[in-house]
C-alpha positions in Angstrom: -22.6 -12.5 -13.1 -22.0 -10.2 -15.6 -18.3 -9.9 -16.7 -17.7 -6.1 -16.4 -19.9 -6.0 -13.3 -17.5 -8.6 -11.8 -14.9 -6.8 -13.2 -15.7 -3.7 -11.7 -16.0 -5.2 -8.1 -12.8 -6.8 -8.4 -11.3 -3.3 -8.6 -13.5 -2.0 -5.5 -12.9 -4.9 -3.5 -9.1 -4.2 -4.5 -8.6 -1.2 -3.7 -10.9 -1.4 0.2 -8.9 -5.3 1.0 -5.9 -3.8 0.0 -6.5 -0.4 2.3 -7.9 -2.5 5.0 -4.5 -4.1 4.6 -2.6 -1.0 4.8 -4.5 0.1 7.2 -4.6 -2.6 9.7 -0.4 -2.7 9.8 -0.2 1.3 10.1 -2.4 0.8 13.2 -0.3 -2.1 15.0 2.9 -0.2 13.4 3.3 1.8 16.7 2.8 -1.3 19.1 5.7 -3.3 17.7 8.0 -0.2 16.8 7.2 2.6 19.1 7.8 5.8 17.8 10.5 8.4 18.9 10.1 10.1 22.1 7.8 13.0 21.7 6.6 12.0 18.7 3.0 12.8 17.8 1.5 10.5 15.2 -2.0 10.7 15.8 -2.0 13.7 13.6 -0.7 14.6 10.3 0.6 17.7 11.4 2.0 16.4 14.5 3.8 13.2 12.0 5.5 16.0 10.0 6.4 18.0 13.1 8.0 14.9 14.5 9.6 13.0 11.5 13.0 14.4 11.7 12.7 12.6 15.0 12.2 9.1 13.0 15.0 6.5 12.4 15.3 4.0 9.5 13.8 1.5 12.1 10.5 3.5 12.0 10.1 3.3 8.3 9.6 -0.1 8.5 6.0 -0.8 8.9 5.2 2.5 6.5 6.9 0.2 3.5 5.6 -2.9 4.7 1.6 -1.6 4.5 2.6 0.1 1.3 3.7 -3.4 0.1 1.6 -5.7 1.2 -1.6 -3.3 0.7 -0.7 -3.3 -2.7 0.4 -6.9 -3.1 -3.1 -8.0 -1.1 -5.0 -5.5 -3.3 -4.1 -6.7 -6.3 -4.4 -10.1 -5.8 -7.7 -9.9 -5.3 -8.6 -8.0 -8.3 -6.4 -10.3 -10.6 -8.6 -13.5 -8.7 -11.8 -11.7 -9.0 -11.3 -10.2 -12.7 -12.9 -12.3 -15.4 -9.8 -11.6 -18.1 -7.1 -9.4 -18.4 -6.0 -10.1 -15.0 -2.6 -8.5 -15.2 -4.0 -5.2 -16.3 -6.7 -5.5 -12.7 -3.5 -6.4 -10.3 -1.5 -3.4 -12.3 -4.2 -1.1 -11.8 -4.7 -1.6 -8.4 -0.5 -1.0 -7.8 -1.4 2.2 -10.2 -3.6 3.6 -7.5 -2.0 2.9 -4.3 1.4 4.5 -6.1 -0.9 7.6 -6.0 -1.6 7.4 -3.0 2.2 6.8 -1.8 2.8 10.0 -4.2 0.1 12.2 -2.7 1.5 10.6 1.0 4.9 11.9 -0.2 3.3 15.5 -0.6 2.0 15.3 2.8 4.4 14.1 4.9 8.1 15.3 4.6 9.4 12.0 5.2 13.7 11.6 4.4 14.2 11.2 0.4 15.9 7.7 0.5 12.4 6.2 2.0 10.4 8.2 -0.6 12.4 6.5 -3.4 12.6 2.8 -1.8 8.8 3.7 -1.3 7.9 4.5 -4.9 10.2 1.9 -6.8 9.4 -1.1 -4.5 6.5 -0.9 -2.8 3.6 -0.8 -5.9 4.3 -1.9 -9.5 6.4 -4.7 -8.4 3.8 -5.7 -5.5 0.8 -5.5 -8.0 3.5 -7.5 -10.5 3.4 -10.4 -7.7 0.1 -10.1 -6.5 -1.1 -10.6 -10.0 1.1 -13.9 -11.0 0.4 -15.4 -7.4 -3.1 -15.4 -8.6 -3.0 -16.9 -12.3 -0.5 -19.1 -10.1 -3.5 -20.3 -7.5 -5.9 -20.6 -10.5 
């Protein structure tokens, strides 16, 4: 195949494994940590309503679909890219941190999640997700 061709579907397949990822543990998020009493998050507008209702417990699955999203994600780009693998995995943690930036705009969710969000959740997961795949080489 083509180098930049494959190149170019390992950063589409990235980014859609890596959402399916994120996805997939935002969905299950509410079956294993149910959210407050009262609290409507079906919605965005009923998740800002009801976030003040939240408790560090609920911010759990949020970081961990963040993480692993990104980590996931960027794995497979640094397996599928051809060269440069590094600069594939770090791309795909640069898009999902705007993501978690434009999720930060959205929701009001308490400052000391933001930050844990945004420092741990992208660079350092794409930083993993690329080695662990120059590791399974």
């Amino acid at each position: 195949m083509n180098p930049i061709l494959k190149n170019i579907l390992a950063v589409v397949l990235g980014i859609v494994i890596g959402s399916i990822v994120n996805m997939c543990l935002i969905l299950i998020s509410s079956s294993i940590i149910p959210p407050p009493e009262g609290a409507d998050i079906t919605t965005t507008e009923g998740l800002k309503a009801s976030i003040h209702l939240f408790k560090p417990v609920n911010f759990i699955f949020p970081f961990l679909a963040h993480a692993l999203g990104t980590l996931v994600g960027a794995f497979v780009a640094a397996k599928m890219a051809t060269n440069r693998k590094m600069k594939f995995s770090y791309g795909i943690g640069f898009f999902f941190l705007l993501g978690g930036i434009a999720n930060i705009m959205m929701i009001p969710a308490p400052m000391w999640f933001n930050v844990t969000d945004l420092i741990l959740a992208y660079l350092p997961m794409a930083y993993l997700g690329g080695k662990f795949a120059l590791k399974a080489q």
